[in-house]
DOPAKE-693272 format. One record per residue (C-alpha): residue number from 1; residue in one letter; x, y, z. Coordinates in pm, 1 decimal. Layout:
BEGIN
seq	type	X	Y	Z
NUM	A	X	Y	Z
...
END
This chain:
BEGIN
seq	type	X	Y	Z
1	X	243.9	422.1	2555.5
2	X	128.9	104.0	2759.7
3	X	-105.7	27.3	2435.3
4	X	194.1	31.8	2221.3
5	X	412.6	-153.2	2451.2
6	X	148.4	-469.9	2484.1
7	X	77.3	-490.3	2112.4
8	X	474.1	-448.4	2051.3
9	X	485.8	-750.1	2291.8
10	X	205.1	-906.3	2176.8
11	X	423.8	-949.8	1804.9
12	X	736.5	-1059.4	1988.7
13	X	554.3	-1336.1	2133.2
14	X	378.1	-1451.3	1811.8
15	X	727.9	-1505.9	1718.0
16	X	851.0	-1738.2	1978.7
17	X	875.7	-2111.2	1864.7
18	X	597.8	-2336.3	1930.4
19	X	846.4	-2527.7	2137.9
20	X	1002.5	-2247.1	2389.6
21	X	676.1	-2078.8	2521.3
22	X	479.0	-2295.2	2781.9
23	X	80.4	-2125.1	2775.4
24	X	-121.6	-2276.6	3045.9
25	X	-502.3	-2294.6	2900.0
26	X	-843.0	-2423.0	2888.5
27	X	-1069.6	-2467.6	2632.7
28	X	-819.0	-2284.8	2413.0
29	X	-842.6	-1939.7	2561.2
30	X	-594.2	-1816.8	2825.4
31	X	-665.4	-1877.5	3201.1
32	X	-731.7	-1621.1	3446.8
33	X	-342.4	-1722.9	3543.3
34	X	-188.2	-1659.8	3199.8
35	X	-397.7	-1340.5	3157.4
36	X	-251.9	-1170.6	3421.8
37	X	92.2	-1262.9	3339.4
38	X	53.5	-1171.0	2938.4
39	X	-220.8	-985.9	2921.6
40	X	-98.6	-909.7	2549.5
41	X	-162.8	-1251.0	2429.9
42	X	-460.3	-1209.5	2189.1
43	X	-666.3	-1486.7	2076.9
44	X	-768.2	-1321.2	1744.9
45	X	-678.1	-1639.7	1477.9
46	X	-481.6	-1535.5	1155.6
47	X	-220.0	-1275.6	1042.8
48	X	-261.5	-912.0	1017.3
49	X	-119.4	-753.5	681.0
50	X	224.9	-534.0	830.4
51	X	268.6	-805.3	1142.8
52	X	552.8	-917.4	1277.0
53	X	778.5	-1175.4	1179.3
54	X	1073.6	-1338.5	1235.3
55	X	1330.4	-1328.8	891.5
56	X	1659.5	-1394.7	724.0
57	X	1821.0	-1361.6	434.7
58	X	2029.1	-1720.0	444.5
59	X	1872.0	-2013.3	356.2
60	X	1935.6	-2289.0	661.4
61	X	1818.0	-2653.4	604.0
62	X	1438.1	-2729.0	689.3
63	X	1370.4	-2349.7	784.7
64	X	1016.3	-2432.1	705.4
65	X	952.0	-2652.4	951.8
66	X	785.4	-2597.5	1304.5
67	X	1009.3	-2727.3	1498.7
68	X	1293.5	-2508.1	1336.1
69	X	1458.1	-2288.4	1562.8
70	X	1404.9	-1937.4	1480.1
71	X	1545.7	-1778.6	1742.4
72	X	1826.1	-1620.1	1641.0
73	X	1612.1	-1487.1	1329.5
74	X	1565.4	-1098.1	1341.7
75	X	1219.0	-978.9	1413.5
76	X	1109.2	-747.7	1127.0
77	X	796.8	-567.0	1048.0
78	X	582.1	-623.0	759.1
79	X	576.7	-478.7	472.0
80	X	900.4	-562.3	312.5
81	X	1048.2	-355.9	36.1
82	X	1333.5	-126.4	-117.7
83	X	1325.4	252.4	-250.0
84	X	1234.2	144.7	-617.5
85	X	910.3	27.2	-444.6
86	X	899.3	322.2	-263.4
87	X	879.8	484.6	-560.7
88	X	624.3	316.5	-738.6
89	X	390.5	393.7	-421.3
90	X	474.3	56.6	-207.6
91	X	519.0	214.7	165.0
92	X	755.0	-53.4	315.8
93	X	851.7	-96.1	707.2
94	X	1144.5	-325.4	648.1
95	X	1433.9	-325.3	358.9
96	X	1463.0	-599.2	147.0
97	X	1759.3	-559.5	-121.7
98	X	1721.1	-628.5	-520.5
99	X	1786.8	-953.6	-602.1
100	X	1787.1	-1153.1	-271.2
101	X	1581.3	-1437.5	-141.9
102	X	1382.0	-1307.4	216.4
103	X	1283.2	-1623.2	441.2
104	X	995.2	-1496.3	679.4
105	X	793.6	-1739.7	939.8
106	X	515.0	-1641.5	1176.9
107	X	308.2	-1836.8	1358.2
108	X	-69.4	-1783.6	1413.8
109	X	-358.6	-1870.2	1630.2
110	X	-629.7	-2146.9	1477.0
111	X	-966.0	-2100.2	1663.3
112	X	-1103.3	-2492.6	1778.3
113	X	-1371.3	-2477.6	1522.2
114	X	-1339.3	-2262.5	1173.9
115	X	-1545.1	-2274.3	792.5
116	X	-1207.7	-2150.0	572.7
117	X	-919.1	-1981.1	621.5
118	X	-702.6	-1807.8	321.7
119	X	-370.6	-1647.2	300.1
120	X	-335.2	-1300.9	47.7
121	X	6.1	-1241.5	-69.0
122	X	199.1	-898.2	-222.1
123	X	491.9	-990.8	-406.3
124	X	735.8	-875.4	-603.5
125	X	881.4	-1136.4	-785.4
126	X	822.3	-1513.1	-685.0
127	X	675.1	-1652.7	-322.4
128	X	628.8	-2066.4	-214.4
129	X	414.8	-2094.6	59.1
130	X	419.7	-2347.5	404.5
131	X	153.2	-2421.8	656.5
132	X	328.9	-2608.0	906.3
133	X	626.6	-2767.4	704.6
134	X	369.6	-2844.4	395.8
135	X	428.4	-2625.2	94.9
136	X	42.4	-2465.4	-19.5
137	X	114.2	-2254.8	-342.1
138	X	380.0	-2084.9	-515.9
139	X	353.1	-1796.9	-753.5
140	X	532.9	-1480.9	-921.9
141	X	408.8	-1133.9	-1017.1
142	X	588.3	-892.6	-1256.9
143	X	622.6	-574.4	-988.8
144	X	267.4	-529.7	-814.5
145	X	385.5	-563.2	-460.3
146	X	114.5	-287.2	-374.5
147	X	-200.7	-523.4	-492.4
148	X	-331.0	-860.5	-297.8
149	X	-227.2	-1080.4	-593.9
150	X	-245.5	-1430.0	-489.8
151	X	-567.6	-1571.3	-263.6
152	X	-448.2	-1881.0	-151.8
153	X	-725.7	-2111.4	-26.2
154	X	-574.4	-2307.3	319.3
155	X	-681.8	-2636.7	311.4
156	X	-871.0	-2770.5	691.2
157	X	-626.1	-3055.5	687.6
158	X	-329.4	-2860.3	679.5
159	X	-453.0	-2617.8	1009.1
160	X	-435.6	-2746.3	1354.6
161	X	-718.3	-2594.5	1488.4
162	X	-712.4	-2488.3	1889.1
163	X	-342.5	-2403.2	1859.0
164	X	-32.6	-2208.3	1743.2
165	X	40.0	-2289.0	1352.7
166	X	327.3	-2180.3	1118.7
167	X	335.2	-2015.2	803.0
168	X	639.8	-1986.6	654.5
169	X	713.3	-1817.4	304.0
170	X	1026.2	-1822.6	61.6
171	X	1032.2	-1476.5	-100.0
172	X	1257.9	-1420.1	-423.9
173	X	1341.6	-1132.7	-626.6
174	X	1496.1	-1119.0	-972.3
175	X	1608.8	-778.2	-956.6
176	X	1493.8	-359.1	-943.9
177	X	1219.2	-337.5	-711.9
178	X	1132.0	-548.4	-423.5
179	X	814.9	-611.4	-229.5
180	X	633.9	-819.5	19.1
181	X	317.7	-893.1	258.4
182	X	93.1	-1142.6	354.6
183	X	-241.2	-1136.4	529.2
184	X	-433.8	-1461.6	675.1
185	X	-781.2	-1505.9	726.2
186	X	-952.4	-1731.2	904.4
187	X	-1321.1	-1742.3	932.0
END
């Protein structure tokens, strides 16, 4: 039970905007302070595949952006789908209705030294992309939420390393089934 409560908190803060958490640290990691008082903050970089993040299905000026406020955003769990998907063997957590657009942001830990990072996508229809505010890559698929489709290479430049970062991704679907996840890696 206490495992599941920290890692449940542990997602609720990875939601919380860059600008409304205050993490005392040095040399990156979490003091012996900060430890004790969130001992769920992990300093594992990247996103899990069925994480946590913060969504909406209304389109609001510059959502992509860090400093956007997301807090009034509902937190929803990874993978995102409908029954059609269901059907076709995608196991989703949240619903996401036939032909809607699905605005998701997270943000993620960047270790202070890394060789490459990369984002995989599942997506069912069309996806674009942000790391912090810069669009990366858009792409469709025709139905194959269940498959990694897209490896998206994450440029250095883009990361800012020994910090929280933001992906943010436009999801759009033109209709039947629905389907989305995203997984980041950073080496």
């Amino acid at each position: 039970m206490k495992q599941h409560f920290l890692t449940t908190l542990a997602a609720v803060l990875s939601l919380v905007p860059c600008s409304c958490i205050i993490v005392s640290v040095e040399l990156g990691r979490p003091t012996s302070e900060t430890s004790a008082q969130y001992p769920a903050i992990e300093q594992r970089p990247g996103i899990d595949e069925n994480s946590a993040w913060r969504c909406s299905w209304t389109r609001a000026n510059n959502w992509y952006l860090p400093e956007f406020d997301d807090s009034q955003w509902t937190i929803c769990y990874a993978p995102f789908g409908n029954e059609e998907s269901r059907r076709h063997g995608f196991n989703y957590t949240t619903e996401w209705r036939a032909n809607t657009t699905l605005f998701v942001r997270k943000t993620f830990w960047v270790p202070p030294t890394f060789e490459a990072a990369q984002a995989r996508v599942a997506i069912d229809n069309e996806f674009v992309l942000y790391i912090n505010g810069r669009e990366v890559r858009s792409g469709q698929s025709r139905a194959y939420p269940f498959k990694w489709e897209y490896t998206v290479p994450i440029r250095a430049d883009l990361l800012k390393p020994n910090q929280l970062n933001l992906v943010a991704v436009e999801c759009i679907d033109r209709g039947i089934g629905t389907g989305f996840d995203l997984k980041l890696d950073i080496d």
